[in-house]
C-alpha positions as CSV (number, residue, x, y, z in Angstrom):
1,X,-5.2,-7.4,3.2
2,X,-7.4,-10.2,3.4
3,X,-8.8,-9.4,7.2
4,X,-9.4,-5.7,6.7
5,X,-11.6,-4.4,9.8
6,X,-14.0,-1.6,10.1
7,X,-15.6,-0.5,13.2
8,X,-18.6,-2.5,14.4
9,X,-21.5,-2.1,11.6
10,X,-19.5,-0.3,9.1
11,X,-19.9,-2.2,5.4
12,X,-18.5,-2.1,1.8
13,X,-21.0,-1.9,-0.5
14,X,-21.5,-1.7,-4.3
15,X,-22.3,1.9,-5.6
16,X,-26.0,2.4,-6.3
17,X,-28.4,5.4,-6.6
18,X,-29.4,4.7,-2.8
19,X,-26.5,5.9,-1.8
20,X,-25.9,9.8,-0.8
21,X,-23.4,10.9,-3.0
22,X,-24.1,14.7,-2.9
23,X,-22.9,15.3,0.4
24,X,-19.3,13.3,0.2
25,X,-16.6,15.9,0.6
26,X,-13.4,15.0,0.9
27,X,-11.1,18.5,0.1
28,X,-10.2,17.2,-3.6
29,X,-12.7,18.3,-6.3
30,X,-11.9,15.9,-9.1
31,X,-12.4,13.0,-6.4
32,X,-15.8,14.5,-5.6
33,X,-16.9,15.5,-8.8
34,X,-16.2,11.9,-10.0
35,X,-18.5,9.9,-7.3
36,X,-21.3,12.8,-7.6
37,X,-21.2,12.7,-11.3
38,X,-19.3,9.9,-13.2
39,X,-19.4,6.9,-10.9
40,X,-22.8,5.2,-11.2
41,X,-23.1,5.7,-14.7
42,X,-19.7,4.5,-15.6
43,X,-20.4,1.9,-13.2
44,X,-23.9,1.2,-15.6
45,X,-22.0,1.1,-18.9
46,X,-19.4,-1.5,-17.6
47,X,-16.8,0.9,-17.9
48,X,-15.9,0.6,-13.9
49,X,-17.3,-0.7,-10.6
50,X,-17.4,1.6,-7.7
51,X,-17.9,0.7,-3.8
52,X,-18.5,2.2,-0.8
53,X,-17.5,2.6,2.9
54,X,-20.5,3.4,4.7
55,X,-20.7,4.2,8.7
56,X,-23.3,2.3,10.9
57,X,-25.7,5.2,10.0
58,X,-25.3,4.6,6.3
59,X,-23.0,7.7,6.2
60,X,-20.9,7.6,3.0
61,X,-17.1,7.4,5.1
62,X,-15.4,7.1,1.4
63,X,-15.4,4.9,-1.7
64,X,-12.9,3.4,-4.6
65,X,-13.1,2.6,-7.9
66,X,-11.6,-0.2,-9.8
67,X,-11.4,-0.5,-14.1
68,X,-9.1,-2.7,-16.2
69,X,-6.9,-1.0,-19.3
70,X,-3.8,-1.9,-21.3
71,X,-0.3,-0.2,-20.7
72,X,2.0,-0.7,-23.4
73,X,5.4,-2.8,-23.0
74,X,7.8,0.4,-23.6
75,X,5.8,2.1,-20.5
76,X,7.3,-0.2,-18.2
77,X,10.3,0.2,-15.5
78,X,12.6,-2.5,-16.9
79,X,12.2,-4.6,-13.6
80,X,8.6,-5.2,-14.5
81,X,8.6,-5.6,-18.3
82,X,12.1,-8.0,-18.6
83,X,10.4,-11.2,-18.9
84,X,7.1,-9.6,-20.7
85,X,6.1,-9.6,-24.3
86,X,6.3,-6.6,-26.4
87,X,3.0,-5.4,-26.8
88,X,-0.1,-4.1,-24.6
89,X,-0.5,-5.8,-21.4
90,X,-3.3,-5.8,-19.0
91,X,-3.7,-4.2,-16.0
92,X,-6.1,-3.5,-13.1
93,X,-6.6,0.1,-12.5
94,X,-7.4,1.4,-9.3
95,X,-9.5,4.7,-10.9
96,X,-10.5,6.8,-7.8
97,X,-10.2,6.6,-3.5
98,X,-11.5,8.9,-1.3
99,X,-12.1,9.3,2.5
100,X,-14.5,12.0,3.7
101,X,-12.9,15.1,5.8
102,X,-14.3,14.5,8.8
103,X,-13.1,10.4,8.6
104,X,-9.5,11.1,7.3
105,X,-6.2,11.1,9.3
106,X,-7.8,8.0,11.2
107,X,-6.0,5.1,9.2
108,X,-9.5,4.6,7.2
109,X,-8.0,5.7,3.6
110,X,-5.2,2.8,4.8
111,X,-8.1,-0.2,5.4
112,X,-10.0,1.3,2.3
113,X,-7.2,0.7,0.0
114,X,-6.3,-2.7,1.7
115,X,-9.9,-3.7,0.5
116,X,-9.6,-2.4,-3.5
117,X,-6.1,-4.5,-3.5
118,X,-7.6,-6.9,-2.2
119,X,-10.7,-7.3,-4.7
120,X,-7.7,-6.7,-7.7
121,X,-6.4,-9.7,-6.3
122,X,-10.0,-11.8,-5.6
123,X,-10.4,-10.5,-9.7
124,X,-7.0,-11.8,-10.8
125,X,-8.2,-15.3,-10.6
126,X,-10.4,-14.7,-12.9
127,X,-8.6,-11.7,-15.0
128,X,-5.2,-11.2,-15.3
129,X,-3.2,-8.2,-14.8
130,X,0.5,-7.5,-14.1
131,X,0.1,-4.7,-11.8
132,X,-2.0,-2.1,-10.3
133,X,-2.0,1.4,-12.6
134,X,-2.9,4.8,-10.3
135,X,-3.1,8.4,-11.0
136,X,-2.1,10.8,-8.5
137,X,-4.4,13.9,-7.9
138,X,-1.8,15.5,-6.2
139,X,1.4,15.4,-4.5
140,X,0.2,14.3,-1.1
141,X,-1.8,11.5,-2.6
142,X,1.6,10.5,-4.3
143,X,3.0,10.4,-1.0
144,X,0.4,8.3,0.5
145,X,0.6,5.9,-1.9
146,X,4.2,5.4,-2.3
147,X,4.1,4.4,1.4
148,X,2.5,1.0,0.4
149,X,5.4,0.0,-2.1
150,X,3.4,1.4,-5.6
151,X,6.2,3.4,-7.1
152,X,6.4,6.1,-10.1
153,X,6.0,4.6,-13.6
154,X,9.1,6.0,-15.5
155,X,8.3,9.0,-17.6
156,X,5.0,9.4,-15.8
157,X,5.5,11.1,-12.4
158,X,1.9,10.8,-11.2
159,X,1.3,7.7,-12.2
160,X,2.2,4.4,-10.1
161,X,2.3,0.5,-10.3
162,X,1.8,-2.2,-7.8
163,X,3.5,-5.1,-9.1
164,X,0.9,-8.3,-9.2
165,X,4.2,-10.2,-7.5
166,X,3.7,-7.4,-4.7
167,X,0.0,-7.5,-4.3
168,X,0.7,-11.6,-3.9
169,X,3.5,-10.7,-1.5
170,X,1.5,-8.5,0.5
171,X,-1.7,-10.9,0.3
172,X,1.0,-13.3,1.9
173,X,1.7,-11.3,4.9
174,X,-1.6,-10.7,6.2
């Protein structure tokens, strides 16, 4: 996680109005419509902070966005909330990824995630959170992610967790 690599001149940046939003297409409308519309100004009202992937040109390749919320104790697998206190906990919330068409199948949307766990992890000195929260768009998105240990929240069947123990055991291994 910690030595993610892009191609020569490509850069993460934080979201801001420079950036060309209104061309990103990535064959999922809500994940469009979100950095087009919502992003900056959620980003504005502290609500969320959004980066971006951009080429050597400045060409928006993708972006994530990252939030904190509360789940409550009874949402939990039993794993995960055994040795928890019964109330609201926090968590980080990994709100929105996308890759552009023309950049995906190419182990991008991989790196890209690799950098938002990353900065949940850089943040959980700082703010604690027992896991990662995600919701699915879709089915293959589901599938994508389950391939980098988050798993199903019980009773929620698009929704996932990353474990903070994971995230520090994954941190480990690179």
């Amino acid at each position: 996680m910690s030595g993610v690599r892009y191609p020569d001149g490509w850069r993460v940046e934080l979201l801001d109005k420079s950036h060309n939003r209104k061309s990103f297409r990535c064959g999922q409308a809500q994940v469009e419509s979100w950095l087009k519309k919502a992003a900056l100004q959620s980003q504005k009202k502290h609500l969320s902070s959004t980066k971006v992937l951009l080429d050597a040109d400045s060409h928006l390749v993708g972006y994530y966005t990252l939030a904190t919320s509360q789940v409550d104790f009874s949402d939990l697998p039993a794993e995960l909330a055994r040795s928890l206190p019964q109330r609201r906990l926090p968590v980080a919330v990994l709100a929105w990824l996308g890759i552009a068409s023309s950049f995906q199948r190419r182990g991008i949307g991989q790196r890209l995630l690799a950098t938002a766990l990353k900065d949940c992890l850089d943040a959980s000195q700082t703010f604690s959170f027992i896991a990662v929260i995600l919701d699915c768009v879709d089915e293959s998105s589901k599938q994508f992610y389950q391939r980098f240990d988050f798993a199903t929240l019980p009773g929620y069947p698009m929704r996932m967790y990353l474990p903070f123990k994971t995230l520090q055991q994954m941190a480990k291994k690179n």
